[in-house]
KEZADREN-6937 format. One line per 5 residues: their letters; for each residue x, y, z of N, C-alpha, C, O. Coordinates in nm, 4 decimals. Example, Ala and Ser with C-alpha at 12.3 -4.5 7.8 and 13.67 -1.06 7.14 Angstrom:
as> 1.3190,-0.5690,0.7800,1.2300,-0.4500,0.7800,1.3200,-0.3300,0.7800,1.4236,-0.3319,0.8465 | 1.2850,-0.2250,0.7080,1.3670,-0.1060,0.7140,1.2900,0.0030,0.7870,1.3409,0.1138,0.8039
END
This chain:
xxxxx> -0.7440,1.1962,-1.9026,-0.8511,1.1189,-1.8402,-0.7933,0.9872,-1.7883,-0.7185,0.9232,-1.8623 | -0.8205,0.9462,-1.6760,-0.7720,0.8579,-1.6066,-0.8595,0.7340,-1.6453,-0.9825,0.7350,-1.6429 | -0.7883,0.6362,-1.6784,-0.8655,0.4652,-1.7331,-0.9253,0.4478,-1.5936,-0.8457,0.4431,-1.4999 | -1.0347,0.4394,-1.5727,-1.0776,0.3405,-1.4427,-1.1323,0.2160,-1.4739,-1.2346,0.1719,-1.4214 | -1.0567,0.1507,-1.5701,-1.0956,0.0072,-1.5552,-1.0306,-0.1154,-1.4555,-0.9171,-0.1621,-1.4648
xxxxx> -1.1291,-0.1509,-1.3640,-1.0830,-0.2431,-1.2513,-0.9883,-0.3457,-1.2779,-1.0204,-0.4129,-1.3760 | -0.9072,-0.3720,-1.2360,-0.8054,-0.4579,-1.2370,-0.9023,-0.6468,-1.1971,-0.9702,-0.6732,-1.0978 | -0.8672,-0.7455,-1.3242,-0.9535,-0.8765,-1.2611,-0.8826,-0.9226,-1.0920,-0.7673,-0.9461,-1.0557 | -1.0022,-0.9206,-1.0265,-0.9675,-0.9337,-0.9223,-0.9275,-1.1128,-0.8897,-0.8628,-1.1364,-0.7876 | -0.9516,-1.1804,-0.9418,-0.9514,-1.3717,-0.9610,-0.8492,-1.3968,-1.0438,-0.8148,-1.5091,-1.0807
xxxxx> -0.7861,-1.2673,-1.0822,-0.6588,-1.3387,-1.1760,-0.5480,-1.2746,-1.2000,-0.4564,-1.3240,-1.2657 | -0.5455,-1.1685,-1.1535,-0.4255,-1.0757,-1.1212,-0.3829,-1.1271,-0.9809,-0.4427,-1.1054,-0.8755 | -0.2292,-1.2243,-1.0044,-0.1579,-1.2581,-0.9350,0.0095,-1.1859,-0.8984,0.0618,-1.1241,-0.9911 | 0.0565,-1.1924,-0.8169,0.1788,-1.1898,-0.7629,0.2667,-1.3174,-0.7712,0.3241,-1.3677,-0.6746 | 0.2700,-1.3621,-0.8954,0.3399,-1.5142,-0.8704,0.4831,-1.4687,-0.8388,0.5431,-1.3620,-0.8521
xxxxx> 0.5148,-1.5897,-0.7921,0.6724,-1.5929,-0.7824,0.7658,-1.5040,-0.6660,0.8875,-1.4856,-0.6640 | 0.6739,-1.4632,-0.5836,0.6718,-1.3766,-0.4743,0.6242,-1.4689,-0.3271,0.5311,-1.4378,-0.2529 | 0.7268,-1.6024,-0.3090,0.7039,-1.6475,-0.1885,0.5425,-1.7449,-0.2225,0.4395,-1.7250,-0.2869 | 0.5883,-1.8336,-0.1524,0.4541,-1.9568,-0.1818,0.2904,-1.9272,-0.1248,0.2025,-2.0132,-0.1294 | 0.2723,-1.7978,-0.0750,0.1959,-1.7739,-0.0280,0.0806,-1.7363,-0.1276,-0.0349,-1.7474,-0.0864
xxxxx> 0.1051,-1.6887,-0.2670,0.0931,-1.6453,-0.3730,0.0837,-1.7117,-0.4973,0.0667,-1.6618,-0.6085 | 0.0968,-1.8306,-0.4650,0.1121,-1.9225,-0.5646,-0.0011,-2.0281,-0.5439,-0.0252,-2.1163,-0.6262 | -0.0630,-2.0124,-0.4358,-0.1801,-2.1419,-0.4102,-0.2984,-2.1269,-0.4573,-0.3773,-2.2164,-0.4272 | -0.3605,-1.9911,-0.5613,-0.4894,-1.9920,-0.6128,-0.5814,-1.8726,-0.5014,-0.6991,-1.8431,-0.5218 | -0.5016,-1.8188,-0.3902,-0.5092,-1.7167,-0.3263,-0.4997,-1.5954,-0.3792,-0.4007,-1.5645,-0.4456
xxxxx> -0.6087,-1.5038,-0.3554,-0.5940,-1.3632,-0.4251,-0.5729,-1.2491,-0.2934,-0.6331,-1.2633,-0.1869 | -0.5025,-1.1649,-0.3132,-0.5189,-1.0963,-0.2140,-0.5761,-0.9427,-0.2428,-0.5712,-0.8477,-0.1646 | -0.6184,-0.9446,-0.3451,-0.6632,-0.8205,-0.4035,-0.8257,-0.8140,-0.3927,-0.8918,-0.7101,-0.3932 | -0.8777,-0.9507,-0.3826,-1.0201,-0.9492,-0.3462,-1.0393,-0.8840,-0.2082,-1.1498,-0.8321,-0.1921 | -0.9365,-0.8756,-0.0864,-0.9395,-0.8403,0.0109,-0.9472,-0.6668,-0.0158,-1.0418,-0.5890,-0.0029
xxxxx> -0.8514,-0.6519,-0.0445,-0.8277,-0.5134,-0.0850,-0.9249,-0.4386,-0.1295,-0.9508,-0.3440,-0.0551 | -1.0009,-0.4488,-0.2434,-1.1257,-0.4407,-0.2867,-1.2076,-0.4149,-0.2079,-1.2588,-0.3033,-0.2002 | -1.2352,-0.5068,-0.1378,-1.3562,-0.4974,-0.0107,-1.3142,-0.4166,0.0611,-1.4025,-0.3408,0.1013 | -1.1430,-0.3802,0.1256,-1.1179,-0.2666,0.2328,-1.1133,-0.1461,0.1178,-1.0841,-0.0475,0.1855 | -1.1217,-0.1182,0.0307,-1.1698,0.0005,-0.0215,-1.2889,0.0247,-0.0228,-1.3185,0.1437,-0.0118
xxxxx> -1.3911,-0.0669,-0.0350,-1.5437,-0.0607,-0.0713,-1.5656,0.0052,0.0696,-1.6089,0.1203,0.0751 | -1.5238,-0.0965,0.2338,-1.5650,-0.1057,0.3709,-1.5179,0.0681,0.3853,-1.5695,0.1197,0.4844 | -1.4269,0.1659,0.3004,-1.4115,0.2400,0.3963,-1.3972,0.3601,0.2490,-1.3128,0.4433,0.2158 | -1.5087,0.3197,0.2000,-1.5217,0.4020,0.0766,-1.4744,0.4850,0.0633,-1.4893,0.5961,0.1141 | -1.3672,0.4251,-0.0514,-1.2811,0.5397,-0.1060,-1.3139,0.5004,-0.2293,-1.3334,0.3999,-0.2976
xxxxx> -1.3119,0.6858,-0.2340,-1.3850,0.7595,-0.3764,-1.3216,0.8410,-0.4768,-1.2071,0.7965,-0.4691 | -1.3183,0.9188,-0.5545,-1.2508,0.9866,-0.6461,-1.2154,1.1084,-0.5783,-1.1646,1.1943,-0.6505 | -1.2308,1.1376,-0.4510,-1.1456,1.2625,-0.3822,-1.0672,1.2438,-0.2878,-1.0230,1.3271,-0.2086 | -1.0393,1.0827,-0.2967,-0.9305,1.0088,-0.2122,-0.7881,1.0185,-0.2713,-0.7547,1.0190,-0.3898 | -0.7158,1.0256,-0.1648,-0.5076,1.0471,-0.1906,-0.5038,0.9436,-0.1397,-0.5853,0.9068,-0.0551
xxxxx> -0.4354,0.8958,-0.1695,-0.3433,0.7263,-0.1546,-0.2145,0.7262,-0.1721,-0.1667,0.7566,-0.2814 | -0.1228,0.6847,-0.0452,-0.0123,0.7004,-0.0143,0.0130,0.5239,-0.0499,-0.0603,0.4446,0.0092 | 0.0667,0.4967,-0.0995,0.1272,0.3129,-0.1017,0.3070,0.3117,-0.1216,0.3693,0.3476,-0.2216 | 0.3546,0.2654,-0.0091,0.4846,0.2630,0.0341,0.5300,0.0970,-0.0097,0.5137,0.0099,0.0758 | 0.5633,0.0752,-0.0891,0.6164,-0.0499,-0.1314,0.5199,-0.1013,-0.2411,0.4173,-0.1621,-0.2104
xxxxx> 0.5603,-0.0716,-0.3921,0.4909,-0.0721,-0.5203,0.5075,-0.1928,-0.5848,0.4142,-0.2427,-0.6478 | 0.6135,-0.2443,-0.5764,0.6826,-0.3579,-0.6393,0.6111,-0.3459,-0.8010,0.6516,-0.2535,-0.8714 | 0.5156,-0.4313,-0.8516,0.4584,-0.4563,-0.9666,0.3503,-0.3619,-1.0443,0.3173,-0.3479,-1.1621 | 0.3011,-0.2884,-0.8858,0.1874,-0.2048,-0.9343,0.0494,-0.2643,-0.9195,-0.0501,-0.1918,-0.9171 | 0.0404,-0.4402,-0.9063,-0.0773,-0.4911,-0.8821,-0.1939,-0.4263,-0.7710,-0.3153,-0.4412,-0.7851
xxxxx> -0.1324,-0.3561,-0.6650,-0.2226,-0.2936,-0.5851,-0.2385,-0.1780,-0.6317,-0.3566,-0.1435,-0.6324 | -0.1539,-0.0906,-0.6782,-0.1247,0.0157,-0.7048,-0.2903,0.0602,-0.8085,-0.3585,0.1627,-0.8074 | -0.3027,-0.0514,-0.8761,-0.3859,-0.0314,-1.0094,-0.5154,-0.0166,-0.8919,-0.5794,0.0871,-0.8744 | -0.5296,-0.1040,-0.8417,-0.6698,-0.1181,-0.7721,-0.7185,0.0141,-0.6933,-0.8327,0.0595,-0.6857 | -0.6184,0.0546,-0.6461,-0.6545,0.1653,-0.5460,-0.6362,0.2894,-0.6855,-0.6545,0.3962,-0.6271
xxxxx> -0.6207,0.3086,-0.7734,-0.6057,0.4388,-0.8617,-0.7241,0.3902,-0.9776,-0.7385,0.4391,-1.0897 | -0.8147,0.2642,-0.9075,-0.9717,0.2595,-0.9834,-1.0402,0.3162,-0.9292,-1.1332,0.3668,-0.9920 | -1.0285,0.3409,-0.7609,-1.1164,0.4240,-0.6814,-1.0643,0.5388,-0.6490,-1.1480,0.6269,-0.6295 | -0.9213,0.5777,-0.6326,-0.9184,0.6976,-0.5657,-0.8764,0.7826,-0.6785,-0.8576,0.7334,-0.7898 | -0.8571,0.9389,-0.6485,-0.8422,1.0382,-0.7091,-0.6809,1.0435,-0.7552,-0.6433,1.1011,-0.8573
xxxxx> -0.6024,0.9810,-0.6726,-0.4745,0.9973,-0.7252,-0.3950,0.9018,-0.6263,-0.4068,0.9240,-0.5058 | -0.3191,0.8024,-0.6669,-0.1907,0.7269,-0.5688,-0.0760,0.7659,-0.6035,-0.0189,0.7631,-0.7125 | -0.0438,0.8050,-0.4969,0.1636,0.8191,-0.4824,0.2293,0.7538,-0.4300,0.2194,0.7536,-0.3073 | 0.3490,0.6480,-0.5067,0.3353,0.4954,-0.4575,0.5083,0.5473,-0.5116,0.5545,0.6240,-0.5960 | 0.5822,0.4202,-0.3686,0.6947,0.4710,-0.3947,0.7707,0.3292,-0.3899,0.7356,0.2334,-0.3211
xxxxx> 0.8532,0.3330,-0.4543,0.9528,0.2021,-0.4504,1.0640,0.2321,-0.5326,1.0824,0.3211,-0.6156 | 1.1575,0.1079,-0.4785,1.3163,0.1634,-0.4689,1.3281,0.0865,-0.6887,1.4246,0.1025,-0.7635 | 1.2437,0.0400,-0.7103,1.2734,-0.0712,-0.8510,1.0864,-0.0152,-0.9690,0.9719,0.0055,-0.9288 | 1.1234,-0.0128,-1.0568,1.0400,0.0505,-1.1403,1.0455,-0.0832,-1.2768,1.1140,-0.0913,-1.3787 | 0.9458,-0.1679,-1.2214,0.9812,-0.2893,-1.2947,0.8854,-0.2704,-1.4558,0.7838,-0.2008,-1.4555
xxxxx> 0.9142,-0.3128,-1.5341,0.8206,-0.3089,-1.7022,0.6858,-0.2801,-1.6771,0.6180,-0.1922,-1.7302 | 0.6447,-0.3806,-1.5718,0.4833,-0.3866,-1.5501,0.4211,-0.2945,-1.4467,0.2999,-0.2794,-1.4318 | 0.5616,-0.2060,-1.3439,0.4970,-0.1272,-1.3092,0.4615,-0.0107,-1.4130,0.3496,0.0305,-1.4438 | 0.5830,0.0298,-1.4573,0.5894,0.1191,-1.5840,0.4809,0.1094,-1.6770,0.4384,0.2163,-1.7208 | 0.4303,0.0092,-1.7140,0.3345,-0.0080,-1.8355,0.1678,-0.0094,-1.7777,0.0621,-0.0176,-1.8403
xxxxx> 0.2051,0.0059,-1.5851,0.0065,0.0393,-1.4786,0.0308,0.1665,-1.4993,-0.0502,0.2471,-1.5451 | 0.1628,0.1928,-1.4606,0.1420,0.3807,-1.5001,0.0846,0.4638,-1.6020,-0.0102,0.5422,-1.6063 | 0.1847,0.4163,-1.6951,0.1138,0.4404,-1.8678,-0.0024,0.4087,-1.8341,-0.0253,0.5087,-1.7660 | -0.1257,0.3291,-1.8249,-0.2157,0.3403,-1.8822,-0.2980,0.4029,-1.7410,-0.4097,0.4431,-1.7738 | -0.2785,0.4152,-1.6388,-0.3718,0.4817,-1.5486,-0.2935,0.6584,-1.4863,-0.2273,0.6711,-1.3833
xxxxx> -0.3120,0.7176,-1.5382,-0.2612,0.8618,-1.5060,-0.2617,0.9441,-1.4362,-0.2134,1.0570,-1.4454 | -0.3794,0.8410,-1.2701,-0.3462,0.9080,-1.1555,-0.2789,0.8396,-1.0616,-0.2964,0.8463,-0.9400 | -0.1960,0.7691,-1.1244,-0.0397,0.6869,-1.0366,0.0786,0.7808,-1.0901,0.1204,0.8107,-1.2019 | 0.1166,0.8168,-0.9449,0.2219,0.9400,-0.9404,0.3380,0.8556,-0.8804,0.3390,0.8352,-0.7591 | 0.4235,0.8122,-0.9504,0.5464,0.7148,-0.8921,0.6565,0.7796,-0.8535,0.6912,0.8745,-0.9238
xxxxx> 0.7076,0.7578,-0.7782,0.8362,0.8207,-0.7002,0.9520,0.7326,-0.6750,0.9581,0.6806,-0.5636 | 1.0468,0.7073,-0.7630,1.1565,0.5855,-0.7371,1.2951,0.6225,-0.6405,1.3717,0.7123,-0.6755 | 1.3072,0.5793,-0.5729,1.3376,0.5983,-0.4900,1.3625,0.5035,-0.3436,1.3468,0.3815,-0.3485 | 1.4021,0.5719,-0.2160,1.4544,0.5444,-0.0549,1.2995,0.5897,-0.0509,1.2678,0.6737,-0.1351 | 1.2216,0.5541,0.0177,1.0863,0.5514,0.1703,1.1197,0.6965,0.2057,1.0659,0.8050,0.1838
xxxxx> 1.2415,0.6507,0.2760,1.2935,0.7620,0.4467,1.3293,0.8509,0.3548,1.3499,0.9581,0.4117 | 1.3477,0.8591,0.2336,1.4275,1.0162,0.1855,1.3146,1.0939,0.1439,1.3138,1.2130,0.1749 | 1.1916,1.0320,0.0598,1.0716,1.1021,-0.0276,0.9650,1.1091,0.0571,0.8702,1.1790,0.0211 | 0.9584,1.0427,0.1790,0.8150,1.0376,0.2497,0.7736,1.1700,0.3286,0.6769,1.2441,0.3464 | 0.9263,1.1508,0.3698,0.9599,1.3073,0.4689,0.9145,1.4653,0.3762,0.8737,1.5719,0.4224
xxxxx> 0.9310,1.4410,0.2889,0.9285,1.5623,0.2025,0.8177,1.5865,0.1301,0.8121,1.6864,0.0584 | 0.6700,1.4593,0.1433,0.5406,1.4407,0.1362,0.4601,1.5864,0.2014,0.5041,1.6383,0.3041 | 0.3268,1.6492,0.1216,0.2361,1.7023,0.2205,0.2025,1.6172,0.3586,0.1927,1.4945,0.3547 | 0.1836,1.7013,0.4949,0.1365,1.6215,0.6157,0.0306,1.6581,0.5848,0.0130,1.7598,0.5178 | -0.0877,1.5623,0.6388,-0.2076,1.6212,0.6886,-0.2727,1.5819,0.5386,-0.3600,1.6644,0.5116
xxxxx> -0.2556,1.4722,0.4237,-0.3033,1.5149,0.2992,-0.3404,1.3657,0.2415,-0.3760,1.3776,0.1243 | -0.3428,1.2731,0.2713,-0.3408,1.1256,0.2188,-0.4385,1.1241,0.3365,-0.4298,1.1724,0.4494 | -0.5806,1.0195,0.2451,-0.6499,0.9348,0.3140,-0.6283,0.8076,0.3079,-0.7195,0.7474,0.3648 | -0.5419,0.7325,0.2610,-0.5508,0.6231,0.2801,-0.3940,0.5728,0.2686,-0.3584,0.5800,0.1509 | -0.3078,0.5325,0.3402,-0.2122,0.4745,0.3595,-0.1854,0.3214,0.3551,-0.2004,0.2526,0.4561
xxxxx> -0.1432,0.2667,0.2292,-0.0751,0.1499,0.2125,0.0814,0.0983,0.2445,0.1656,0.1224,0.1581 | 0.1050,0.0577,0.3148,0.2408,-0.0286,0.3692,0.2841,-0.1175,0.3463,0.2761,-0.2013,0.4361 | 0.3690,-0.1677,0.1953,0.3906,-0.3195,0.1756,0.5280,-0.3135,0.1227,0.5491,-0.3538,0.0083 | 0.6253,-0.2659,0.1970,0.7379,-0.2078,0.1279,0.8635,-0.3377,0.2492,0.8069,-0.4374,0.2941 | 0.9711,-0.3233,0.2739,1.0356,-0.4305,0.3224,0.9856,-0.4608,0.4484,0.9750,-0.3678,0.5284
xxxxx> 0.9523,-0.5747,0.4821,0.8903,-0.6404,0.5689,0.9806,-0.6423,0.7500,0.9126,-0.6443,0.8526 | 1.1311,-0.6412,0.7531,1.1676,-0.6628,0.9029,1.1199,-0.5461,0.9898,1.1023,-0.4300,0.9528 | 1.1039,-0.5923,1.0994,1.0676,-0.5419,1.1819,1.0654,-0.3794,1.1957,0.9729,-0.2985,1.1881 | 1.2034,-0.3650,1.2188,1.2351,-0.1908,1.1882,1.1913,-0.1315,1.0752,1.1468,-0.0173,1.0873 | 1.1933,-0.1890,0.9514,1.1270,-0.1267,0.8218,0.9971,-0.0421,0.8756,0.9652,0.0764,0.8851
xxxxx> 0.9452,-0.1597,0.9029,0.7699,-0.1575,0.9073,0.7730,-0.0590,1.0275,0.7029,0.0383,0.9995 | 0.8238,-0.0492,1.1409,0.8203,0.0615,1.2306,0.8330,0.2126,1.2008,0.7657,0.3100,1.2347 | 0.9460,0.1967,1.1236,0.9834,0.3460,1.0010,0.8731,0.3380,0.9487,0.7961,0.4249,0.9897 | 0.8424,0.2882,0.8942,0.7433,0.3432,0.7535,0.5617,0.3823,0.8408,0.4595,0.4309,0.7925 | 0.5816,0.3515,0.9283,0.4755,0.3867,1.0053,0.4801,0.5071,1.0651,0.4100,0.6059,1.0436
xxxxx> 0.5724,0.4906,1.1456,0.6443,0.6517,1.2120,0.6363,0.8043,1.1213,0.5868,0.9050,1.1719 | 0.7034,0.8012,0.9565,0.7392,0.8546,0.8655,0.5837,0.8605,0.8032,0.5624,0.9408,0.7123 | 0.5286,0.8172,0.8281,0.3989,0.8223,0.7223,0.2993,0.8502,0.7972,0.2094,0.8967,0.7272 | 0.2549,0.8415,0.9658,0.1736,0.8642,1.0051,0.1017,1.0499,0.9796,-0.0166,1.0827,0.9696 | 0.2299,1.1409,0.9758,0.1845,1.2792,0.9863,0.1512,1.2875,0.8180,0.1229,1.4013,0.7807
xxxxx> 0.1510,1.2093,0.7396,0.1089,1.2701,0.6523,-0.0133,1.2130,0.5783,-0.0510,1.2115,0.4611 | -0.0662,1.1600,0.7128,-0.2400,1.1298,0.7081,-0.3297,1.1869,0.7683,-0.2914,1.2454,0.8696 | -0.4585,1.1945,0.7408,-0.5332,1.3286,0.7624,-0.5987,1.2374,0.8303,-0.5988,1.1147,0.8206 | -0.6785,1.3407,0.9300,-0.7578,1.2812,1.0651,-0.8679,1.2216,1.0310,-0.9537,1.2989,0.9886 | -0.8934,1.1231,1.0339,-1.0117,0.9980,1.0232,-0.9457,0.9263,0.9182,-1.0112,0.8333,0.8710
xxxxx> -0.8142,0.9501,0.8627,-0.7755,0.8574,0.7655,-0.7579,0.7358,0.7673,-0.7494,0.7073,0.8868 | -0.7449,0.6274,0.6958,-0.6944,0.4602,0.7183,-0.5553,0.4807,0.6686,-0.5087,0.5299,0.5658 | -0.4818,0.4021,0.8239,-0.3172,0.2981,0.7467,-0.3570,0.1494,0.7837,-0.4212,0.0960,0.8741 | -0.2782,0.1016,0.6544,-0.3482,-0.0472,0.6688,-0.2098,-0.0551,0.5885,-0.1517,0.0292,0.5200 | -0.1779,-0.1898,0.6227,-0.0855,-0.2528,0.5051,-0.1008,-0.3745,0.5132,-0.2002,-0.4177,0.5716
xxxxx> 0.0041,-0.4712,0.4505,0.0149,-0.5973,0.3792,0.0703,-0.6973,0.4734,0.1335,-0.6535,0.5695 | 0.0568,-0.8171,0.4606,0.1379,-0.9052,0.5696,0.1319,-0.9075,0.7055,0.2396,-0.9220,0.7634 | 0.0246,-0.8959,0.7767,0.0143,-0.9146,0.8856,-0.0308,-1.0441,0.9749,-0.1397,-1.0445,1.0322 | 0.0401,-1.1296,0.9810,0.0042,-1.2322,1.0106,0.0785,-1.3285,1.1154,0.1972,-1.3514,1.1385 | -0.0771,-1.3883,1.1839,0.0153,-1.4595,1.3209,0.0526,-1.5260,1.3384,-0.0002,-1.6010,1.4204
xxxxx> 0.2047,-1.5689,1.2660,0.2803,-1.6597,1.2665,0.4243,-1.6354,1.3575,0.4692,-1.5208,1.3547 | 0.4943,-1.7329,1.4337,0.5776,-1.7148,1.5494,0.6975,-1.6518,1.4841,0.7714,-1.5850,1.5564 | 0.7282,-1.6658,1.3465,0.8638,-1.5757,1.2647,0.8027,-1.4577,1.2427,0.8746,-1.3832,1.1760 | 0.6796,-1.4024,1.2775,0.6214,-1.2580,1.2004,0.6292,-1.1845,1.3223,0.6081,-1.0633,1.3208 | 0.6529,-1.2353,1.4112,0.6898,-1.1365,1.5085,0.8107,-1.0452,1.4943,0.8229,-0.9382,1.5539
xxxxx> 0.8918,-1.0933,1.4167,1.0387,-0.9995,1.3896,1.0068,-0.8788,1.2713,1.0630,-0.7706,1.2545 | 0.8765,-0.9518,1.1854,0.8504,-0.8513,1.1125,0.6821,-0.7532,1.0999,0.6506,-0.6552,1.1675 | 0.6225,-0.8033,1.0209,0.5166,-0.6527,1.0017,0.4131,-0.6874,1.1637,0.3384,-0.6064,1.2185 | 0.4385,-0.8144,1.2033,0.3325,-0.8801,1.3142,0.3614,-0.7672,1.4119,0.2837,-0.6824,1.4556 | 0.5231,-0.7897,1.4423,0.5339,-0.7141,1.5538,0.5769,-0.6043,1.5375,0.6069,-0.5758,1.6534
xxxxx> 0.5968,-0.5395,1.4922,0.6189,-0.4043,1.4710,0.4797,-0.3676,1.4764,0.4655,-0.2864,1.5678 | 0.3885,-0.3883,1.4274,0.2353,-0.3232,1.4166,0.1898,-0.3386,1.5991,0.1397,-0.2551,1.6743 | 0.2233,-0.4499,1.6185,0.1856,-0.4536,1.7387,0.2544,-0.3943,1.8730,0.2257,-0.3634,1.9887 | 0.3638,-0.3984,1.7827,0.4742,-0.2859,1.9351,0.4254,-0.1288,1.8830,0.4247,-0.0353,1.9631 | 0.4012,-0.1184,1.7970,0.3558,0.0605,1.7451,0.2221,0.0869,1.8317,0.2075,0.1666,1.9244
xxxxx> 0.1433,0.0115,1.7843,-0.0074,0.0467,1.8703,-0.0390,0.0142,1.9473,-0.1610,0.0177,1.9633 | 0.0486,-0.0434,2.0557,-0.0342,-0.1856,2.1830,-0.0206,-0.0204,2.3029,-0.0165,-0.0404,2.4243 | -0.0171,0.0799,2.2660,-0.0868,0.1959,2.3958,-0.1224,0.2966,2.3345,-0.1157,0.4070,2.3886 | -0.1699,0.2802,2.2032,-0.3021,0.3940,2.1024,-0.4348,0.3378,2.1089,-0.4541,0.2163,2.1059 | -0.5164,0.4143,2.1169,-0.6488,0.3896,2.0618,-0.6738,0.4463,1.9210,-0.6556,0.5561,1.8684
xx> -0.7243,0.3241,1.8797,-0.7366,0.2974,1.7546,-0.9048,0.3254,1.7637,-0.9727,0.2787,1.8552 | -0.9750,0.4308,1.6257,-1.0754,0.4260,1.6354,-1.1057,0.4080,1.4841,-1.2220,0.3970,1.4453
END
């Protein structure tokens, strides 16, 4: 039986992860709400490509049916969200080596917070798009319009989709 107890959303931090994170800012309240806005439920797959701690990881395996979350480092505290929530399916590991070898057509909801330059974020988009099912959400982390984010998740998101329609 899978724990679905919600992760505190006002106090589960990312400290020490860049000053952005350190000012009394949550970014999981966001998250929350884009799960609520695009309700995901207990027959939701969740793909999350860059795990680091597991802090998101937990949130999205309160609502969905199962996350498969991949990262190259398997830190204490991710290890110890796993243990206690039992539909986080971890995969340690390369992105480009395990993503490819994913069901296509089988994840509704795609998370992206895995290395940030430019090309990363282009790969991990490319590599992950077929293995989202039609009306699915990709959304990821760090998108923001600042004149250095253009080298990373800014522009890559924006050189990927600036001739898709997005619905």
């Amino acid at each position: 039986m899978t724990n679905k107890q919600k992760p505190n959303l006002y106090e589960e931090r990312m400290n020490g992860y860049g000053g952005g994170y350190n000012n009394s800012q949550n970014y999981l309240k966001g998250l929350d709400d884009l799960c609520k806005f695009h309700k995901m439920g207990n027959d939701h797959k969740v793909l999350e490509l860059g795990t680091n701690d597991g802090v998101s990881t937990v949130l999205f395996a309160y609502y969905a049916d199962s996350v498969t979350c991949i990262d190259n480092v398997l830190s204490s505290k991710l290890q110890s969200n796993i243990t206690t929530n039992n539909n986080i399916i971890f995969k340690h590991g390369d992105i480009e080596s395990i993503v490819p070898n994913l069901p296509d057509n089988y994840f509704d909801f795609i998370y992206i917070d895995a290395a940030h330059e430019k090309e990363s974020v282009l790969r991990d988009i490319k590599i992950s798009l077929p293995k989202l099912k039609i009306n699915g959400v990709i959304c990821g982390h760090d998108y923001v319009n600042e004149p250095l984010q253009e080298m990373g998740v800014l522009g890559a998101v924006n050189e990927f989709f600036k001739d898709k329609t997005i619905n």
